[in-house]
N, C-alpha and C positions, 0 to 999 in steps of 0.2 A: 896420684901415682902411688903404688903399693913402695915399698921399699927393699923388703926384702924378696928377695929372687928377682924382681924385676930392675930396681936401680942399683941392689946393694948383693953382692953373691956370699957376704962370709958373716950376716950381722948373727949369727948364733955364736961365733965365736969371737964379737965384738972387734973384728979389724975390719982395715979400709978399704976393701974387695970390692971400690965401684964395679958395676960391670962396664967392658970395653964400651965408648961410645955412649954411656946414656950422660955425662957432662954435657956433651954435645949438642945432645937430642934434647935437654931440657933447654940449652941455653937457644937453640934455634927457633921454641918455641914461643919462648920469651920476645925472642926477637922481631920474629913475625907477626905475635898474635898477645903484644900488652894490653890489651886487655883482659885478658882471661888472668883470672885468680889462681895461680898453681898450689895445692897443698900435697901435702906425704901421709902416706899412711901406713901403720903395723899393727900386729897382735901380738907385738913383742912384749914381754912385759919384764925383761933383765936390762931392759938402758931406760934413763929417762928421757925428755925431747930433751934439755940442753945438750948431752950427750948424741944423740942422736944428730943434732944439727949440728956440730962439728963433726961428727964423720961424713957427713954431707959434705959441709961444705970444704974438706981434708981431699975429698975426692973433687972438686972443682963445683959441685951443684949449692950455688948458693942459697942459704936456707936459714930460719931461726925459727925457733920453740913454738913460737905462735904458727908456722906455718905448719905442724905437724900435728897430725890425731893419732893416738894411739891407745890401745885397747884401757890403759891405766890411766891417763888424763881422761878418759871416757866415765871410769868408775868416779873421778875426782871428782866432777862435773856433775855426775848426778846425784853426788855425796852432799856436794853443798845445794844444790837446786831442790832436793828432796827434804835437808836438813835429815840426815841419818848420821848414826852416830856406829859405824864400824867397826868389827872384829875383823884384821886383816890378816893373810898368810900372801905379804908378797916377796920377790928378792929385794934385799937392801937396797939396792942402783935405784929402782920401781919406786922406793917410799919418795924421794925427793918430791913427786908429784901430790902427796900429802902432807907439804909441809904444815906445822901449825897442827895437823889432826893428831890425837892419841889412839894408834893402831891395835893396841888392846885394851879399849877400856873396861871399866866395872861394871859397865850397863849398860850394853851394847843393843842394837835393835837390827842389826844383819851380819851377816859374815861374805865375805868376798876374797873370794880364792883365785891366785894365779900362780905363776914361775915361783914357787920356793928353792931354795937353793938348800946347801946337803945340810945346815941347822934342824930341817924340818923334821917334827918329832910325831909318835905316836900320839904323845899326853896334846899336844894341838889339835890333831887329828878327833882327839876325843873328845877336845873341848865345842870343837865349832859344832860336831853330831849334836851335841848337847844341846847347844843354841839354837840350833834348827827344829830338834826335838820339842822345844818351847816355843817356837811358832817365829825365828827369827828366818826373815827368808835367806836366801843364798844366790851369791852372783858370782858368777861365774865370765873371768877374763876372756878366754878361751878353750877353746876343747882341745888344744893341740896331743897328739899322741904321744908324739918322740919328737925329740931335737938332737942335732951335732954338739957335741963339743969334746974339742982335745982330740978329736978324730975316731969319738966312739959315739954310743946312741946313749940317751940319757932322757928319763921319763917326762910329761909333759904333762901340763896340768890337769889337761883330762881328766887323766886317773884316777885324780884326788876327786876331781867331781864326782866321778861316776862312784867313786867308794860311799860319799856323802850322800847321795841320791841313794843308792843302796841300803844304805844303813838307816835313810830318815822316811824314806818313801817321799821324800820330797824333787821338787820338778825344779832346777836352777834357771837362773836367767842369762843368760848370757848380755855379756857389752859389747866384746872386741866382736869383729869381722864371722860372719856374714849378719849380723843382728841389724838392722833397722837402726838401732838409735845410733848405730857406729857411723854411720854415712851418713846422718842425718846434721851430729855433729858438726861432720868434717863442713857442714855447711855453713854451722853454727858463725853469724857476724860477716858473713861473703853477702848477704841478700839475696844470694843464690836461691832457686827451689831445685828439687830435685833433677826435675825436668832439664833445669839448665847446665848440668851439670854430667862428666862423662870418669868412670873408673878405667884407669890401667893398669894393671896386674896380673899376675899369671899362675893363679890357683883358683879353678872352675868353681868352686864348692863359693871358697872365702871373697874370692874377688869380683867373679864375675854372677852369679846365682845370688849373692850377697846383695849386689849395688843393685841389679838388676830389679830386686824384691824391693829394695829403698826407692822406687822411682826413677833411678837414675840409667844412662845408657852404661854400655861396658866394651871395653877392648880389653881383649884375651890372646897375651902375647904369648908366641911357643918358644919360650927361653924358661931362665930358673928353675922353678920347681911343678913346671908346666907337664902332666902327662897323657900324652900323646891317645887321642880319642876322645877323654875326656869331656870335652863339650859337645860329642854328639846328639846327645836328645835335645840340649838348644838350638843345633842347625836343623836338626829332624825338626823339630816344630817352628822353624824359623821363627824364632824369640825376638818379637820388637826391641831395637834397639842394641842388639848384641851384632858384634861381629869379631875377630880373627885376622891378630896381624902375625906372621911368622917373627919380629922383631919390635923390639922398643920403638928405633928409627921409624920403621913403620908406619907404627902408631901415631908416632907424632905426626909425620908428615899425613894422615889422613887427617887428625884435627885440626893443623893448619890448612889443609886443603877446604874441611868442611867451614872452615871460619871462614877464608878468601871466600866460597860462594856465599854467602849468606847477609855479606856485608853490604 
């Protein structure tokens, strides 16, 4: 399940905004259908999962850090699996998930850009072009454009990417949401394969187009930050595997439905 706009309405500005009903919706899935592995997913990259699973479970969904992927435990992940030694620009909340790593070291071999917060400086900005300019690649959290907070807009990491891409002629990679290796993760220790496995969330691009490219099936709920149309060239080409619930509830109740038949 996505988290934010679908189970969480206010995670840009870090409060407990479950949405109405989805405690409920998770917990009835639970109830019905123990078998299934529930995990959470974001491209947030201003909370870490311990964070993150208290405002879960603050709102009634019970939850813990292991049950969560998120765009910066994604980077963590492939930090140590790759053995890469990082130039980071994350927000402070986000480093918890590199504990033990030295986020500016003297001899770094990538840069990985996400949510900086208002610390973020020119002379950074210039160092990582540098690093890139000598052949250090760049990963990129997410592309977000804008986010809420305090009840105004405020720039998203994108921008930084797209300045560095600019600047280096270089092509980033992304981790978080809709990238392959984000959903691939979230399987990561379930035994799950893709195939066994279904997204809900309600952002066409990141959620559903996303999981859809990982193997995986998708439900594209019309709540959150869902807009209206949006997934019409999926229906036009009737996209195996994708379908369209107007709600969370919905949703569930179609996987519970689709598990009782299958049993």
């Amino acid at each position: 399940f996505d988290i934010s706009g679908t189970l969480h309405a206010g995670m840009g500005a870090g409060t407990n905004e479950i949405v109405p009903g989805a405690a409920e919706a998770i917990a009835s899935l639970r109830s019905y259908c123990p078998e299934l592995q529930v995990k959470f997913a974001t491209n947030s990259t201003r909370m870490s999962r311990p964070g993150l699973a208290g405002i879960l479970q603050a709102g009634g969904i019970p939850a813990e850090s292991e049950d969560i992927v998120t765009s910066v435990s994604v980077a963590r992940w492939m930090v140590k699996k790759e053995k890469l030694n990082p130039w980071c620009m994350l927000h402070p909340a986000a480093e918890v998930e590199f504990a033990g790593v030295d986020l500016t070291p003297s001899d770094p071999d990538c840069v990985i850009v996400g949510m900086a917060d208002s610390s973020l400086t020119y002379e950074q900005l210039n160092h990582a072009m540098n690093l890139i300019l000598k052949g250090a690649p760049l990963f990129a959290l997410h592309l977000g454009k804008i986010h809420t907070k305090g009840g105004s807009w405020e720039m998203g990491p994108g921008a930084i990417i797209a300045a560095l891409e600019f600047s280096t002629g270089c092509n980033s990679r992304i981790l978080g949401k809709p990238a392959d290796i984000f959903f691939h993760m979230a399987l990561e220790g379930t035994g799950a394969e893709p195939s066994d496995a279904v997204m809900v969330g309600d952002v066409v691009h990141e959620d559903a187009v996303g999981s859809l490219s990982a193997g995986m099936a998708s439900i594209l709920v019309q709540t959150g930050q869902y807009v209206k149309g949006a997934e019409s060239e999926l229906i036009r080409n009737n996209t195996p595997g994708f379908t369209v619930s107007p709600s969370l509830l919905d949703a569930v109740h179609a996987v519970i439905s689709h598990q009782l038949n299958t049993r």
